[in-house]
N, CA, C and O atoms as a DFTB+ gen file, in Angstrom:
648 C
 N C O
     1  1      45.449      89.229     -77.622
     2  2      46.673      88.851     -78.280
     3  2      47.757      89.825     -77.850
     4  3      47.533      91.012     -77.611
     5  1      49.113      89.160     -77.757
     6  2      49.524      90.198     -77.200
     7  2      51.223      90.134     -77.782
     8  3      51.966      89.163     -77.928
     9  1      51.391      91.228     -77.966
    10  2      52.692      91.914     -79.131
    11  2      53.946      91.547     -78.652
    12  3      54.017      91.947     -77.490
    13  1      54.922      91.006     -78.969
    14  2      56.269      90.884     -78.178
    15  2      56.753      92.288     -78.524
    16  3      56.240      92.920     -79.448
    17  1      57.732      92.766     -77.785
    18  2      58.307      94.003     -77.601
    19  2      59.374      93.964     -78.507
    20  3      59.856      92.838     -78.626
    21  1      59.834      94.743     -79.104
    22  2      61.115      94.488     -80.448
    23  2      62.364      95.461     -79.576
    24  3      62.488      96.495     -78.919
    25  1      63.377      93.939     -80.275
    26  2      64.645      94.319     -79.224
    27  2      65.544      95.082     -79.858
    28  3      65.589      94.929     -81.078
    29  1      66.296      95.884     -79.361
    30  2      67.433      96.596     -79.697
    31  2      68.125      96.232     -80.858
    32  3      68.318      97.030     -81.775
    33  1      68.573      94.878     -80.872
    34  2      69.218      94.039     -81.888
    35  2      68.965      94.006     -82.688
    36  3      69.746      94.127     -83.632
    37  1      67.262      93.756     -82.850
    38  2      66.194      94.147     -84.026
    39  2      66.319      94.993     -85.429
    40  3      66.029      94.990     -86.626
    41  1      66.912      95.655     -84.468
    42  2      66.567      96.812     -85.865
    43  2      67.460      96.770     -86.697
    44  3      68.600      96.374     -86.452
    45  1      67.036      97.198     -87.859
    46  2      67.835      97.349     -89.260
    47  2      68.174      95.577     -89.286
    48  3      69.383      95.361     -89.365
    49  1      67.503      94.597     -89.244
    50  2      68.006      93.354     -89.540
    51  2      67.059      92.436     -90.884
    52  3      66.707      91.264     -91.022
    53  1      66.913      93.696     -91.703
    54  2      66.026      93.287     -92.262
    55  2      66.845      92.883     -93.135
    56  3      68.017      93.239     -93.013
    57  1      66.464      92.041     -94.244
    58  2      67.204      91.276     -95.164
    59  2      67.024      92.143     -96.714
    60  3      66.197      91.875     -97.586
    61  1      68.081      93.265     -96.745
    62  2      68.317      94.195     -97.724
    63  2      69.315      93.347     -98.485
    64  3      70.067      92.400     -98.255
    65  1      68.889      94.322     -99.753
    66  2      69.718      93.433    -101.334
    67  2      71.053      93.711    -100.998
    68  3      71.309      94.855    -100.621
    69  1      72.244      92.605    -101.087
    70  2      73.214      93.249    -101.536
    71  2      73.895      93.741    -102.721
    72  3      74.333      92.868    -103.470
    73  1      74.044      94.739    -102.992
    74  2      75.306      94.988    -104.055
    75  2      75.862      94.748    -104.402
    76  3      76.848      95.280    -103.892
    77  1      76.266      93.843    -105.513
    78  2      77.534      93.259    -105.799
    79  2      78.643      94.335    -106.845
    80  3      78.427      94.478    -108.048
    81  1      79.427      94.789    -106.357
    82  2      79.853      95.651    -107.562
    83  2      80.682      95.132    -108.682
    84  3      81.593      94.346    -108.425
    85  1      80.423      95.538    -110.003
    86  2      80.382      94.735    -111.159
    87  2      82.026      95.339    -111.730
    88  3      82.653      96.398    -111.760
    89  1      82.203      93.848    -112.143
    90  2      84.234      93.917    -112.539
    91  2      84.154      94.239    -113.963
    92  3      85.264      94.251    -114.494
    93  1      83.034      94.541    -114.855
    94  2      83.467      95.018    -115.973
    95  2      82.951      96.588    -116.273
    96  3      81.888      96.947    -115.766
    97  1      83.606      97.377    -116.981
    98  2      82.463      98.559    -117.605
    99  2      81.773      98.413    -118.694
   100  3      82.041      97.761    -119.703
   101  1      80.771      99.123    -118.412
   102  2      79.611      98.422    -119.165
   103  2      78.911      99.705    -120.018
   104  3      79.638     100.681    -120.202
   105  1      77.515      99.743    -120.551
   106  2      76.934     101.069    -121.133
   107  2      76.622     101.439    -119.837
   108  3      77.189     102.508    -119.613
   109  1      75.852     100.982    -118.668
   110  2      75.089     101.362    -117.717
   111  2      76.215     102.212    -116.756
   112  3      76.300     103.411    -116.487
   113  1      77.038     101.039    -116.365
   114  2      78.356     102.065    -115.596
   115  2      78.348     103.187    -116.413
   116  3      77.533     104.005    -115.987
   117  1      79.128     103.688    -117.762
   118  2      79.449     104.751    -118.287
   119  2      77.932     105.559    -118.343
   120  3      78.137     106.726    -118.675
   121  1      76.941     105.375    -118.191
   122  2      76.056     106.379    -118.424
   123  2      75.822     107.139    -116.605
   124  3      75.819     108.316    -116.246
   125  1      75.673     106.005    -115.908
   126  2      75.832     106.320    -114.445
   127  2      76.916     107.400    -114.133
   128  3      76.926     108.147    -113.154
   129  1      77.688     107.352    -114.992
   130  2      79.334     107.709    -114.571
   131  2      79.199     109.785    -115.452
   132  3      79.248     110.975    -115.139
   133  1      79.052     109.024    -116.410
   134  2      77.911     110.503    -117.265
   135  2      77.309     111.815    -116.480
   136  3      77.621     112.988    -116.272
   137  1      76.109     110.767    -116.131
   138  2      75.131     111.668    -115.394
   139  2      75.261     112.105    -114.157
   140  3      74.541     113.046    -113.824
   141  1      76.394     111.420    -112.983
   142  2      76.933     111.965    -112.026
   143  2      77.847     112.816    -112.020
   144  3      78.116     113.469    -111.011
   145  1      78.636     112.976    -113.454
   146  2      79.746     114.112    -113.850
   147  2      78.728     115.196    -114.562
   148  3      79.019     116.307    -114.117
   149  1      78.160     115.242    -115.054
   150  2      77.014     116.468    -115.494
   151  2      76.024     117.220    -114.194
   152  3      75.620     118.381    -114.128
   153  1      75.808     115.970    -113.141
   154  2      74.923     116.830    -112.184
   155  2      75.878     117.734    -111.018
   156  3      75.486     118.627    -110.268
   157  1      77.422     117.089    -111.180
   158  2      78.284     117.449    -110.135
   159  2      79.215     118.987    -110.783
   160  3      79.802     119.821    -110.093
   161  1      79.069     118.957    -112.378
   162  2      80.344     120.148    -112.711
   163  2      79.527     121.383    -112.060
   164  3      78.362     121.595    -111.724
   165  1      80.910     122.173    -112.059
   166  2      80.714     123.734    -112.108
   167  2      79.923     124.420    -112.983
   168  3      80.043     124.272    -114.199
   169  1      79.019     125.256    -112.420
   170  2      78.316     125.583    -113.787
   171  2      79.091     126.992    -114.346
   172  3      78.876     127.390    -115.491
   173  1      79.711     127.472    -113.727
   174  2      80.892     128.354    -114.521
   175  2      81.632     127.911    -115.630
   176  3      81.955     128.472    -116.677
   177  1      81.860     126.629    -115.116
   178  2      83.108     125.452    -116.202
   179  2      82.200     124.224    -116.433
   180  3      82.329     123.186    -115.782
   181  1      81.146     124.429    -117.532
   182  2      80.762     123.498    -118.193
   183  2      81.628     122.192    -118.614
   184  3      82.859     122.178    -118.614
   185  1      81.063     121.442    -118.858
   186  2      81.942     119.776    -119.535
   187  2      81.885     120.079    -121.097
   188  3      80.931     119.804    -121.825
   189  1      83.145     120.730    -121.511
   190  2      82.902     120.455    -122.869
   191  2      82.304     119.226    -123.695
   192  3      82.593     118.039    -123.545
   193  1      81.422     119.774    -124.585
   194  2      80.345     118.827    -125.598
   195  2      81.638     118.096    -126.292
   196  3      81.470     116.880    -126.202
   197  1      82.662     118.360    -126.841
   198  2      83.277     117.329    -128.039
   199  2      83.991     116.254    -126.660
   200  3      83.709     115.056    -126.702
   201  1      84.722     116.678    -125.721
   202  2      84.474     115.232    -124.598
   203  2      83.628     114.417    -124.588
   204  3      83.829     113.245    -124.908
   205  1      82.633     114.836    -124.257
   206  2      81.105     114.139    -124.564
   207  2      80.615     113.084    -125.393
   208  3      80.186     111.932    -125.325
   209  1      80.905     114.118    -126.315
   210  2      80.608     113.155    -127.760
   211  2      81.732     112.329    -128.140
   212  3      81.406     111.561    -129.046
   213  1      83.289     112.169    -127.673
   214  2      83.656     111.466    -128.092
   215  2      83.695     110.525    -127.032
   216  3      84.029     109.369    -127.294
   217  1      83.275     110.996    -125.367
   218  2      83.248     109.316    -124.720
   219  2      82.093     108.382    -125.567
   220  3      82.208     107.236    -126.003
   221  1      80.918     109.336    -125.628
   222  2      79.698     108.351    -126.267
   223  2      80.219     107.906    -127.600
   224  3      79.887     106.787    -127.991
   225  1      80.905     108.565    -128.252
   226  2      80.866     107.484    -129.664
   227  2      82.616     106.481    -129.676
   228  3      83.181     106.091    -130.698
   229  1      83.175     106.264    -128.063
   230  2      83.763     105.587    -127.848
   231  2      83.226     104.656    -126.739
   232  3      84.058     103.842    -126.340
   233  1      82.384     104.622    -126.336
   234  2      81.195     103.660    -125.545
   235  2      80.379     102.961    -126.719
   236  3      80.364     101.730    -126.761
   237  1      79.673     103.742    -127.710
   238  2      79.294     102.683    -129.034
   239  2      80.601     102.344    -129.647
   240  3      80.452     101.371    -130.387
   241  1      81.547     102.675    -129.629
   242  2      82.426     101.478    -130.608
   243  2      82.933     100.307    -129.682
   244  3      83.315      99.263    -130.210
   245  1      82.948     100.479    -128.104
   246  2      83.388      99.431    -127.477
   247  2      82.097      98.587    -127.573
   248  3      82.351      97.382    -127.552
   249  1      80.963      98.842    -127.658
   250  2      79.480      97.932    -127.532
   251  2      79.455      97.368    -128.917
   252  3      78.841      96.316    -129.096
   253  1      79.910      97.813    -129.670
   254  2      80.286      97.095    -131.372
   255  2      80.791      96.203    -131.605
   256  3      80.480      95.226    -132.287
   257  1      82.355      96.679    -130.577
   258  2      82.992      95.174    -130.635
   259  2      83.149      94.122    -129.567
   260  3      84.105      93.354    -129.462
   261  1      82.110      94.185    -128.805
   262  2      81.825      93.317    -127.544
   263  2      80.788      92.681    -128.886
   264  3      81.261      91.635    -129.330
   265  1      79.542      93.105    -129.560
   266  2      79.028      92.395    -130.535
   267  2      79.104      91.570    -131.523
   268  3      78.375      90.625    -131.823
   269  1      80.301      92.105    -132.152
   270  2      81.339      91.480    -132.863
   271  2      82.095      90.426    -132.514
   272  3      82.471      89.647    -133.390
   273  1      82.416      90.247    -131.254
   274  2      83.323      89.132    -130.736
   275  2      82.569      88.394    -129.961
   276  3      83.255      87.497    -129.470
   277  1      81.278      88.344    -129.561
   278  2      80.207      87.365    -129.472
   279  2      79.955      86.739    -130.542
   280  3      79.607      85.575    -130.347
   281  1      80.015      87.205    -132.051
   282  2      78.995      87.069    -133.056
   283  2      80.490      86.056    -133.744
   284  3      80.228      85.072    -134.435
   285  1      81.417      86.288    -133.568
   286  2      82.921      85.670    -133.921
   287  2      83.199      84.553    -132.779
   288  3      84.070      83.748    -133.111
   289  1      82.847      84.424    -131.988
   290  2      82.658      83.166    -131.079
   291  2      81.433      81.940    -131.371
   292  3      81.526      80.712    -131.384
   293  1      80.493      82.678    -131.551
   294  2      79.446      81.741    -132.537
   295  2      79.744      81.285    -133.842
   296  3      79.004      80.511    -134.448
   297  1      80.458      81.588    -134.149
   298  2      80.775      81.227    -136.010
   299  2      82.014      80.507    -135.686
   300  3      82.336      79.778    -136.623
   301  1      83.005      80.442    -134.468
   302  2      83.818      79.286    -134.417
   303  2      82.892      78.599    -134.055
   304  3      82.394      77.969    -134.988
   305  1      82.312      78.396    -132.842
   306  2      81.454      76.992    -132.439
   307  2      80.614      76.144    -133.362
   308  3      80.344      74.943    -133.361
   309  1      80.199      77.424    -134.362
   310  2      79.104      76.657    -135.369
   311  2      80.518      75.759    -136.317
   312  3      80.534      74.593    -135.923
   313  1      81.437      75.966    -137.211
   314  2      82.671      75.499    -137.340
   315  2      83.167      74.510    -137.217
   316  3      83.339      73.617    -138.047
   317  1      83.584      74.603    -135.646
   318  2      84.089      73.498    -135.109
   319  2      82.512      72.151    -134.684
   320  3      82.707      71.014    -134.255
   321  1      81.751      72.483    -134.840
   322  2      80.675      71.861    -134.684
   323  2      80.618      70.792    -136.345
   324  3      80.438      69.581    -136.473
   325  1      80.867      71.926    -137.448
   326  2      80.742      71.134    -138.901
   327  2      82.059      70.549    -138.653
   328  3      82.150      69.321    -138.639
   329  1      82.714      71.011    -138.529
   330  2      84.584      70.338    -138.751
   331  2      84.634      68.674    -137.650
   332  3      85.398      67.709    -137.652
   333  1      83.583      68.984    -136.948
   334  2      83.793      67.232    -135.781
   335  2      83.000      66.575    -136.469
   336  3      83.021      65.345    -136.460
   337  1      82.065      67.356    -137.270
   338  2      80.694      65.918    -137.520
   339  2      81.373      65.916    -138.776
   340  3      80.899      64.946    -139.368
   341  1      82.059      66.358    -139.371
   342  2      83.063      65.489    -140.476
   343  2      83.730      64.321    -140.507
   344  3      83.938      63.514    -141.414
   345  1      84.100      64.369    -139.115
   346  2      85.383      63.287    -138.549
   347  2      84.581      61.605    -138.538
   348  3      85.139      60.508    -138.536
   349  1      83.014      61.949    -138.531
   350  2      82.305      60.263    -138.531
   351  2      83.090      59.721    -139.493
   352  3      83.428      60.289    -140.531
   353  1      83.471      58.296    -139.052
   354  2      83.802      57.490    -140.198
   355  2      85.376      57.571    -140.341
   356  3      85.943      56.773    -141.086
   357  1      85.812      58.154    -139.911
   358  2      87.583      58.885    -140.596
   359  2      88.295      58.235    -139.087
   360  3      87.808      58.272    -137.957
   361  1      89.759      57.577    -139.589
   362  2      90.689      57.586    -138.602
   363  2      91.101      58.539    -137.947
   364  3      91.591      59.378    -138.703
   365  1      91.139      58.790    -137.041
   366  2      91.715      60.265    -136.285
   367  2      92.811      59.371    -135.086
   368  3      92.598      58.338    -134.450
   369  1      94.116      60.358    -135.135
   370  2      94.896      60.086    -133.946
   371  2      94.518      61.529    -133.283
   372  3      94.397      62.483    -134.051
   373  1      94.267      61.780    -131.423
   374  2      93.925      62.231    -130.669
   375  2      95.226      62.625    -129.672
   376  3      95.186      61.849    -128.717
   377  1      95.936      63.201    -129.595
   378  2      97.168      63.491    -128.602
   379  2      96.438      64.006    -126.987
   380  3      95.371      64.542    -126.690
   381  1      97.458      63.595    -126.308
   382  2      96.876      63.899    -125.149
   383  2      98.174      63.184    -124.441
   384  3      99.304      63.364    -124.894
   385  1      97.912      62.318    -123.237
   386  2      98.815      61.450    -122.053
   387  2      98.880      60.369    -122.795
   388  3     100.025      59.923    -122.873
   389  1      97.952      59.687    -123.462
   390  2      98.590      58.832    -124.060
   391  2      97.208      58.301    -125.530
   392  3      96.097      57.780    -125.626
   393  1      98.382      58.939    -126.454
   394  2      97.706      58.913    -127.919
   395  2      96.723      57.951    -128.178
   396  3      97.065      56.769    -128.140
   397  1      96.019      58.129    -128.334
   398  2      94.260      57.255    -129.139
   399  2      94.521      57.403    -130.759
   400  3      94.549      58.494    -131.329
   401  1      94.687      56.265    -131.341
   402  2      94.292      56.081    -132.964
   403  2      92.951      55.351    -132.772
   404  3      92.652      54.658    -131.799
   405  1      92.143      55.628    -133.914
   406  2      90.889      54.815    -134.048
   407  2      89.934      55.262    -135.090
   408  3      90.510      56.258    -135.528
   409  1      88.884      55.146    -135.725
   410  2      87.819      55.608    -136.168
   411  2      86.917      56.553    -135.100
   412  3      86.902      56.492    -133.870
   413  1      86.108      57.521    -136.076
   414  2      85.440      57.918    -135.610
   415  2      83.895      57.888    -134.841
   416  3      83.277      58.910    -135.141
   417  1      83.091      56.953    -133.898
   418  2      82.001      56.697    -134.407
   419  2      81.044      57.752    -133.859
   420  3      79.939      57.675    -134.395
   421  1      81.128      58.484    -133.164
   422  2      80.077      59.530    -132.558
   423  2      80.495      61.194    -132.927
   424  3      81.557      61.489    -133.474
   425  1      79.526      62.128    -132.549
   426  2      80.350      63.256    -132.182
   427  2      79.148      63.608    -131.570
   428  3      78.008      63.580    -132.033
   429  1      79.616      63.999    -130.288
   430  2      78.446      64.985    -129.316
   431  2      78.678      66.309    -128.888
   432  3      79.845      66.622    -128.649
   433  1      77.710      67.213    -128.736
   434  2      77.953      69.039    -129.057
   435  2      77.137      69.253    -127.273
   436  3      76.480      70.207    -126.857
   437  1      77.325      68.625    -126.929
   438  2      76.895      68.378    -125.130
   439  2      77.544      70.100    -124.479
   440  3      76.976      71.145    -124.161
   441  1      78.964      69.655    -124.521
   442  2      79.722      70.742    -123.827
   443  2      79.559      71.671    -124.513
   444  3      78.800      71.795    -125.474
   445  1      80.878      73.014    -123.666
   446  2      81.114      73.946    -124.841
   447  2      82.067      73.393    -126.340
   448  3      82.154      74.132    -127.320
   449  1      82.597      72.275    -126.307
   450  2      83.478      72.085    -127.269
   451  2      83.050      70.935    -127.497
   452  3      82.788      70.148    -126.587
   453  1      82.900      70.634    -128.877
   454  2      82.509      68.908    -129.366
   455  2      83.257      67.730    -128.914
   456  3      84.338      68.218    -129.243
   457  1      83.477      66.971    -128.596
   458  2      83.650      66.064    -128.196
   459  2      83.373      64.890    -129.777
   460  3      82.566      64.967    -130.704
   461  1      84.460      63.902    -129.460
   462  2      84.474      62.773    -130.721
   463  2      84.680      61.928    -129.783
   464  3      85.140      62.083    -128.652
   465  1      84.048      60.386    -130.706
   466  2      84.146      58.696    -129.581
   467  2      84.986      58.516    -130.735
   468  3      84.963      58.903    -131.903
   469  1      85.700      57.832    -130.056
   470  2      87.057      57.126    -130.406
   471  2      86.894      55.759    -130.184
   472  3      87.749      55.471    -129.346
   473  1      86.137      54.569    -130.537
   474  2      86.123      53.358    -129.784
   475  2      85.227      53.854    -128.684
   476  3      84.177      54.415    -128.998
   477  1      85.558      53.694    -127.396
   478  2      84.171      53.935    -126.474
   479  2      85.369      55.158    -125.537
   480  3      85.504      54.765    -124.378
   481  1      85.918      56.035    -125.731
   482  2      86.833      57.199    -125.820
   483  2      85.894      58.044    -126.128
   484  3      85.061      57.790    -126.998
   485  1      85.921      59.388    -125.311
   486  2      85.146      60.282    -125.547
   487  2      87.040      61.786    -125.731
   488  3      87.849      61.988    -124.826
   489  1      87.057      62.257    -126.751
   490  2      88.095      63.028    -126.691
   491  2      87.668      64.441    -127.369
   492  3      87.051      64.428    -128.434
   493  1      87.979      65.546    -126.788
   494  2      87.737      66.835    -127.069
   495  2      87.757      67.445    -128.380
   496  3      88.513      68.342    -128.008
   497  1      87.551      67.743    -129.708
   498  2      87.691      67.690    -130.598
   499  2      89.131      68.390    -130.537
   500  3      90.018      67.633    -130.930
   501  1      89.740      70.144    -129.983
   502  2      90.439      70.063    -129.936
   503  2      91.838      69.174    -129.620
   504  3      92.914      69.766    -129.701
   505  1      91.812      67.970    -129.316
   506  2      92.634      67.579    -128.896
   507  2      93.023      66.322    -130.397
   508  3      93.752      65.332    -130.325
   509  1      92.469      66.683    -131.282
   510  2      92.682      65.819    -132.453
   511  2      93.901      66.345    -133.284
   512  3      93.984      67.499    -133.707
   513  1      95.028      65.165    -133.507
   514  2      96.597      66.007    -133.566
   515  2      96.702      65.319    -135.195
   516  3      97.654      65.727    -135.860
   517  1      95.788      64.323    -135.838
   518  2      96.137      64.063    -137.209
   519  2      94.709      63.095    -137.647
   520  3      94.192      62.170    -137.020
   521  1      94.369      63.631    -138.793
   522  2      93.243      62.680    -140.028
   523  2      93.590      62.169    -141.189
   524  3      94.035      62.647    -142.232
   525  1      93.205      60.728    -140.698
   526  2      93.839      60.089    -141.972
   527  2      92.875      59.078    -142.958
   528  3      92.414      58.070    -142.423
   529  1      92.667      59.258    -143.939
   530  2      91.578      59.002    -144.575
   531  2      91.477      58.011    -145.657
   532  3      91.588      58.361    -146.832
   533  1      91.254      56.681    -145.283
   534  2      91.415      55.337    -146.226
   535  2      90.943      55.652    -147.508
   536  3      90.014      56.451    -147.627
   537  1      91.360      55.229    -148.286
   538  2      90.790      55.158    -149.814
   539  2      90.112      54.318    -149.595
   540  3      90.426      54.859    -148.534
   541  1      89.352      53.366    -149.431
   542  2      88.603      51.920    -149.143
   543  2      87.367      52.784    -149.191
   544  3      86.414      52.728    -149.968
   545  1      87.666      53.803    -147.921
   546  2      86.575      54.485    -147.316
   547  2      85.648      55.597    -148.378
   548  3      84.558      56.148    -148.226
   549  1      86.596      55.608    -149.420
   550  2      86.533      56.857    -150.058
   551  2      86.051      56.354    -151.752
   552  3      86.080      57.152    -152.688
   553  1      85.611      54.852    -151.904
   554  2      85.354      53.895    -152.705
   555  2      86.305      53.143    -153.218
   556  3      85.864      52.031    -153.509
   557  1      87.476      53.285    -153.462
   558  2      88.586      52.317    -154.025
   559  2      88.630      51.214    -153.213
   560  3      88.093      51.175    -152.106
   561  1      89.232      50.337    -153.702
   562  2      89.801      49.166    -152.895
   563  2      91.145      48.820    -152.702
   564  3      91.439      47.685    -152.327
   565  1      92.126      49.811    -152.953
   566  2      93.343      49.760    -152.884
   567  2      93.830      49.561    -151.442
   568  3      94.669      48.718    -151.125
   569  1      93.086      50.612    -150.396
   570  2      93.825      50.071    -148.659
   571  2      94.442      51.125    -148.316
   572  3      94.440      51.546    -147.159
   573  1      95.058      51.692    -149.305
   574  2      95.878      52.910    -149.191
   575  2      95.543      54.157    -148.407
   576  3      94.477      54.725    -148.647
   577  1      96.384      54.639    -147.469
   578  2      95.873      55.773    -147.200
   579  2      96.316      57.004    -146.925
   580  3      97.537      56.851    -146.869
   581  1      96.016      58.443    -146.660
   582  2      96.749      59.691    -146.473
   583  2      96.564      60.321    -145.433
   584  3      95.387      60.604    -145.207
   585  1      97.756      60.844    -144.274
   586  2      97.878      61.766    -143.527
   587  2      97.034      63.070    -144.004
   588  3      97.206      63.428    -145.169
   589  1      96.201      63.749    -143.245
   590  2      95.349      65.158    -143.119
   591  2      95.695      66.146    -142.317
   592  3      95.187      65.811    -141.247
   593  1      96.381      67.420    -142.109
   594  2      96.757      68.190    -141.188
   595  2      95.547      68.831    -140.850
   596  3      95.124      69.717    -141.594
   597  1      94.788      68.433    -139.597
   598  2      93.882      68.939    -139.364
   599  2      93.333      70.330    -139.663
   600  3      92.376      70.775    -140.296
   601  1      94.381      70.854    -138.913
   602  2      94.406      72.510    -139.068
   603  2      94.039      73.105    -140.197
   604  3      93.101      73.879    -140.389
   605  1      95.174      72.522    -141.237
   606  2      94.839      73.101    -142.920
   607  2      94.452      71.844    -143.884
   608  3      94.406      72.093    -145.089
   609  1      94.222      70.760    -143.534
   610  2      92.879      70.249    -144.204
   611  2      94.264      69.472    -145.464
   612  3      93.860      68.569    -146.196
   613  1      95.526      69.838    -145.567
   614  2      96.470      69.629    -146.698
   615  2      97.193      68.044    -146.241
   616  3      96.964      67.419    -145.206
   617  1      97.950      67.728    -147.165
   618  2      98.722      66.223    -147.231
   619  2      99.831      67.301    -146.661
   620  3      99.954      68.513    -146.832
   621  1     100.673      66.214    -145.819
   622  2     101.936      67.022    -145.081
   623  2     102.811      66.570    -146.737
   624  3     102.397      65.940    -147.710
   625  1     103.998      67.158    -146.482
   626  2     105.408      66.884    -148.079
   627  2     105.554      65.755    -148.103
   628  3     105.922      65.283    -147.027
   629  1     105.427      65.109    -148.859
   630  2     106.164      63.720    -148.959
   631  2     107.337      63.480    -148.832
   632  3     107.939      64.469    -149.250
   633  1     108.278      62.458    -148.371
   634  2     109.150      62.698    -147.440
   635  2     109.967      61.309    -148.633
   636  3     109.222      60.441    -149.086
   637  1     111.097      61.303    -148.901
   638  2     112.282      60.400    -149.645
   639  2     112.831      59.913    -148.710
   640  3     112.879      60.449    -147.602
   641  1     113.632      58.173    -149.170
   642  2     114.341      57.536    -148.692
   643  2     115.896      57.258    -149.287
   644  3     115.754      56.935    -150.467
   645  1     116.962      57.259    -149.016
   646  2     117.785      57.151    -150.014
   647  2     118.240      55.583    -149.823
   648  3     119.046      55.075    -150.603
């Protein structure tokens, strides 16, 4: 059997990881960043300890509220998740290019944002600009019905004619 000879070109063509260097700071950056400033000072001119201690207990308060605003992004989605599957059944007008009135008959949690069927209309929940809610629907038989400001859930002012 016999060996092919390895060419010049060869070498170093091996398929090494690349590096991607990372666009946020993180715990790992700042500890990396740490331990290369501790192995590099002067040992005449130590790194003062209260520096120290206050990058680290300003690295745990930024990891607190990176936690916090994950944990506040889940509690809108869960939210807006109850606030669409409300809308079954209810007239909703939908703003957009060109306004959708209709009932509600679906709501799907597919995407990041719920989605409502409008008739056979699939529209973003954000994009719902007024709820209006039959009394019929609500057991009376009167027909009658009231504007809902989505946002705050209130009857807009009632408005006079002279």
């Amino acid at each position: 059997m016999t060996v092919p000879p390895i060419e010049a070109s060869q070498i170093g063509t091996t398929a090494a990881p690349v590096r991607t260097p990372k666009k946020t700071m993180d715990s790992e950056v700042f500890m990396h960043l740490l331990v290369t400033q501790l192995a590099n000072q002067d040992p005449s001119s130590p790194m003062d300890t209260n520096q120290m201690i206050a990058q680290t207990t300003q690295l745990a308060s930024m990891e607190r509220l990176n936690a916090l605003s994950a944990t506040q992004d889940t509690a809108l989605a869960v939210q807006q998740r109850s606030a669409a599957a409300s809308l079954i059944g209810r007239e909703v007008t939908a703003a957009g290019d060109e306004p959708l009135t209709g009932v509600v008959t679906a709501v799907s949690f597919a995407g990041l944002e719920p989605t409502v069927t409008i008739g056979t209309t699939q529209v973003p929940y954000s994009q719902i600009a007024s709820i209006r809610t039959t009394e019929s629907a609500a057991g009376t038989e009167t027909g009658d019905s009231t504007d809902t400001d989505p946002a705050t859930g209130t009857e807009p002012p009632a408005t006079t004619t002279a």
